[in-house]
C-alpha positions as a printed Julia matrix, in Angstrom:
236×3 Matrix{Float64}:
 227.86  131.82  -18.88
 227.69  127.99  -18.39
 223.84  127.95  -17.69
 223.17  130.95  -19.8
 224.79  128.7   -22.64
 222.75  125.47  -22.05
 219.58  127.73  -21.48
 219.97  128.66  -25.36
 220.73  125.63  -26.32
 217.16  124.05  -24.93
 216.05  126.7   -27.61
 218.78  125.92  -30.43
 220.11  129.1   -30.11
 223.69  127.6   -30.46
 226.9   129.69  -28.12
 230.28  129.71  -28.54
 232.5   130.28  -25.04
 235.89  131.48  -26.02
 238.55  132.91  -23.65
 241.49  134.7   -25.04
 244.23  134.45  -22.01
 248.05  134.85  -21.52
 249.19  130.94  -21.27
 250.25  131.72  -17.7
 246.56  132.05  -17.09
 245.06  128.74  -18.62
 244.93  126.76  -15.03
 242.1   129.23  -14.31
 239.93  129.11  -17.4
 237.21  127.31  -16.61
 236.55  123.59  -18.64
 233.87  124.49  -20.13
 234.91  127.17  -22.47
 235.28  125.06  -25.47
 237.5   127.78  -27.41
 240.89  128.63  -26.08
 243.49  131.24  -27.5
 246.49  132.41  -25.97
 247.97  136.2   -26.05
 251.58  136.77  -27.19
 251.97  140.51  -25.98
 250.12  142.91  -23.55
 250.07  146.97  -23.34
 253.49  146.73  -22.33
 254.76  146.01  -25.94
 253.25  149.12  -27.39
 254.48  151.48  -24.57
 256.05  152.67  -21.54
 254.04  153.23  -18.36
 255.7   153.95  -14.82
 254.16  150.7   -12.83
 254.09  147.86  -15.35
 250.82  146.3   -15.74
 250.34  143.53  -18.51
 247.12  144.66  -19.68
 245.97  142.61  -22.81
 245.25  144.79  -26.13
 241.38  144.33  -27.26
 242.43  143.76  -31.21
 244.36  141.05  -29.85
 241.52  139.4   -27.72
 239.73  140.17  -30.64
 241.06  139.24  -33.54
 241.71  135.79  -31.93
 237.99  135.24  -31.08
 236.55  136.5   -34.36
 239.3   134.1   -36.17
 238.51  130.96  -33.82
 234.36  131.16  -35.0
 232.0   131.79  -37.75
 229.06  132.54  -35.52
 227.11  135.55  -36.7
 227.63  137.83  -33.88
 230.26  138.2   -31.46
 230.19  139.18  -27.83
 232.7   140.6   -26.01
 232.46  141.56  -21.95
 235.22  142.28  -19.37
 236.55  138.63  -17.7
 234.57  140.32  -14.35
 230.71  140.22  -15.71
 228.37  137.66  -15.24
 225.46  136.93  -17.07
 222.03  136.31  -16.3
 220.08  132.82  -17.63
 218.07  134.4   -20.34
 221.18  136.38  -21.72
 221.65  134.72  -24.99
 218.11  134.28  -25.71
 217.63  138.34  -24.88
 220.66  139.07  -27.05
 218.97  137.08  -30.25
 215.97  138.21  -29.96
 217.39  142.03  -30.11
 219.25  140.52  -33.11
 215.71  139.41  -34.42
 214.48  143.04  -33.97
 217.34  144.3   -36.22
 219.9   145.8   -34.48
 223.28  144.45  -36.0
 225.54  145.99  -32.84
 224.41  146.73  -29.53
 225.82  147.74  -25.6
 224.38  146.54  -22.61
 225.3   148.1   -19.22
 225.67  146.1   -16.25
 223.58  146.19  -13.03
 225.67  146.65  -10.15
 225.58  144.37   -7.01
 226.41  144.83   -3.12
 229.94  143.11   -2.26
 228.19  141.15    0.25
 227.84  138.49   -2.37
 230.68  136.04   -1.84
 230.28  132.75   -3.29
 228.81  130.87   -6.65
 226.29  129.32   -4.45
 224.54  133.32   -4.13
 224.44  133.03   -7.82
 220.54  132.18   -8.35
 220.1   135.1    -5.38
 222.24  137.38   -7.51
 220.28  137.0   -10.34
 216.86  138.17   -8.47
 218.85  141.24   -7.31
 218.37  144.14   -9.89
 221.3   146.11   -8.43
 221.92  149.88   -9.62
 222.66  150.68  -13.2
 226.4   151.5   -13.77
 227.69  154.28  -15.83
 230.25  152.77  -17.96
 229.75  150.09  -20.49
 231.54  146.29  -20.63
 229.4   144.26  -23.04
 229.39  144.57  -26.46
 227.68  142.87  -29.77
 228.54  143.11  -32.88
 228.24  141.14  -36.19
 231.23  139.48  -37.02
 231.58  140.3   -40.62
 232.16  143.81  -39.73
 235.15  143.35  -37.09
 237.16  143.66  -40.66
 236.9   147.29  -40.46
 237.13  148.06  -37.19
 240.41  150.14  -35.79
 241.51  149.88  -32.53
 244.6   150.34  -32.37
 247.01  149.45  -29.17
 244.15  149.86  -26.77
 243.85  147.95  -23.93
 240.85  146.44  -21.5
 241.73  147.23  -17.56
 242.24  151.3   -18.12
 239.85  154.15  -18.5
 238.49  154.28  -22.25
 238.98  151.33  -23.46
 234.73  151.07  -23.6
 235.01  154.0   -26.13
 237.59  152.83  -28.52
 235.64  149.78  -28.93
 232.0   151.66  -28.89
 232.89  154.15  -31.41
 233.85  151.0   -33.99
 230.38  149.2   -33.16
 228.28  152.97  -33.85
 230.51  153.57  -37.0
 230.1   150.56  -38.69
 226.44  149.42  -37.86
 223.39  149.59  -39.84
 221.75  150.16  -36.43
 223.16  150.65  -33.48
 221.4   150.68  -30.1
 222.53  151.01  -26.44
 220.17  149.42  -23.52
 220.94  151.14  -20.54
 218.56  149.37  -18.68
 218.26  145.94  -19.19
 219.01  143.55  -16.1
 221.21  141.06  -18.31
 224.78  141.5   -17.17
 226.16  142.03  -13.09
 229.25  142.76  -11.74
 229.58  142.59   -7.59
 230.82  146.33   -6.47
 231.83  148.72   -8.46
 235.46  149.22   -6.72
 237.11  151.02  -10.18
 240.39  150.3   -10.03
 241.25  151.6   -13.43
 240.84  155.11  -12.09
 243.31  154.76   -9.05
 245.85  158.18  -10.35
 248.87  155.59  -10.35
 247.0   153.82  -13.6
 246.9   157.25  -14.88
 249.11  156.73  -17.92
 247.4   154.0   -19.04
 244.31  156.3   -19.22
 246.07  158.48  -21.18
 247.41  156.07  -23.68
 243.63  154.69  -24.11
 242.64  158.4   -24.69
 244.87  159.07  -27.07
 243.91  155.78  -29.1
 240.45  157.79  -28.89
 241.35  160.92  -29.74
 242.55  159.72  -32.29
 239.94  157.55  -33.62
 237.53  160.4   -33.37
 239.72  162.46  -36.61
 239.56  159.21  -38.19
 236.13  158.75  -37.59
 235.37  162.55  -37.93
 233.06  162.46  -41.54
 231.46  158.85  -40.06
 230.29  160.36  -36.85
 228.21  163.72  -38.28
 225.58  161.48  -39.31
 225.45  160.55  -35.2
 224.56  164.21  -34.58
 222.1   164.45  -31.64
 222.78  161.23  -30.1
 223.55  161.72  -26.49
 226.56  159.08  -26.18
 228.25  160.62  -29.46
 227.23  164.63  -28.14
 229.29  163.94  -25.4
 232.61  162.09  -26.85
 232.91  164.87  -28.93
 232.46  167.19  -26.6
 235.07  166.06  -23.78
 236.99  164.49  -26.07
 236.83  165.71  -29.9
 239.48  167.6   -31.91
């Protein structure tokens, strides 16, 4: 994010690095994340699960990082994504082309990379695309009527709650499936272990029930793929 920062900057294409941690976390947020917000509660406020994980909600991360900038857009992807150079510049000039909220998915990379110094080798390696989605953009003015409700990142779902909000309330909405901007190194998955399966469920249910909400909203969506299929494994 570092070099994908000053890379933009060359261009004055100004970025914002904000991390939204628990305090207990600060010693390894890196220095040069200029904006810094702490958490006050995790998943665990908002329920009961049978192996205690404190698993931040997304409003939370949210809400903090929308309130700490006035940049136009905001960008949101898991702590476990990197970013290639050209990342900011791609994501403004898809802004440019019109698209007010956007997901990229992530190319996945072999586990045999194990240290920063790989990096410039990691970002020659296109990798295979993953299925799932953990980078999103959206215009900051609209976060105001988003609903997410006690959802949290780290469990199955999450990627949905937070998708449905950016398709909803966009003027135009795209997902890029196969752009090589974002890697993650192995796709291990350990969301889906059956011991986090309550936390699944709790996500699920935050989408389930955003889908009623968003029931009117979404039959404009009719015919696109990513919408067919919510509402088919997981509609009312």
């Amino acid at each position: 994010m570092r070099i994908a920062q000053q890379l933009a900057a060359t261009f004055s294409i100004p970025v914002e690095l904000c991390a939204v941690n628990f305090p207990e976390d600060d010693e390894i947020v890196p220095k040069f994340f200029g904006c810094r917000r702490h958490l006050e509660r995790s998943v665990l406020d908002v329920g009961r699960f049978s192996i205690p994980r404190k698993l931040p909600l997304i409003k939370d991360i949210l809400d903090r990082a929308t309130a700490a900038t006035q940049a136009e857009f905001i960008i949101y992807s898991n702590v476990d994504i990197a970013v290639v150079p050209h990342f900011y510049l791609s994501l403004a000039s898809i802004a440019d082309e019109g698209w007010d909220a956007f997901m990229i998915t992530r190319r996945t990379l072999s586990k045999g990379y194990t240290t920063p110094a790989q990096l410039w080798r990691m970002y020659a390696d296109i990798g295979d695309r993953h299925p799932g989605n953990d980078c999103f953009v959206f215009r900051r003015e609209t976060y105001a009527k988003y609903h997410l409700s006690d959802a949290c990142i780290g469990a199955r779902a999450f990627a949905k709650v937070l998708g449905i909000n950016l398709i909803v309330h966009a003027q135009r909405f795209q997902h890029f499936k196969n752009l090589h901007l974002t890697f993650h190194i192995g796709d291990d998955r350990i969301w889906a272990a059956n011991k986090w399966a309550d936390y699944s469920a709790h996500n699920l249910d935050v989408f389930r029930r955003l889908l009623r909400r968003y029931s009117q909203d979404l039959s404009k969506f009719a015919g696109n793929p990513l919408i067919d299929r919510w509402m088919a494994n997981f509609g009312p």
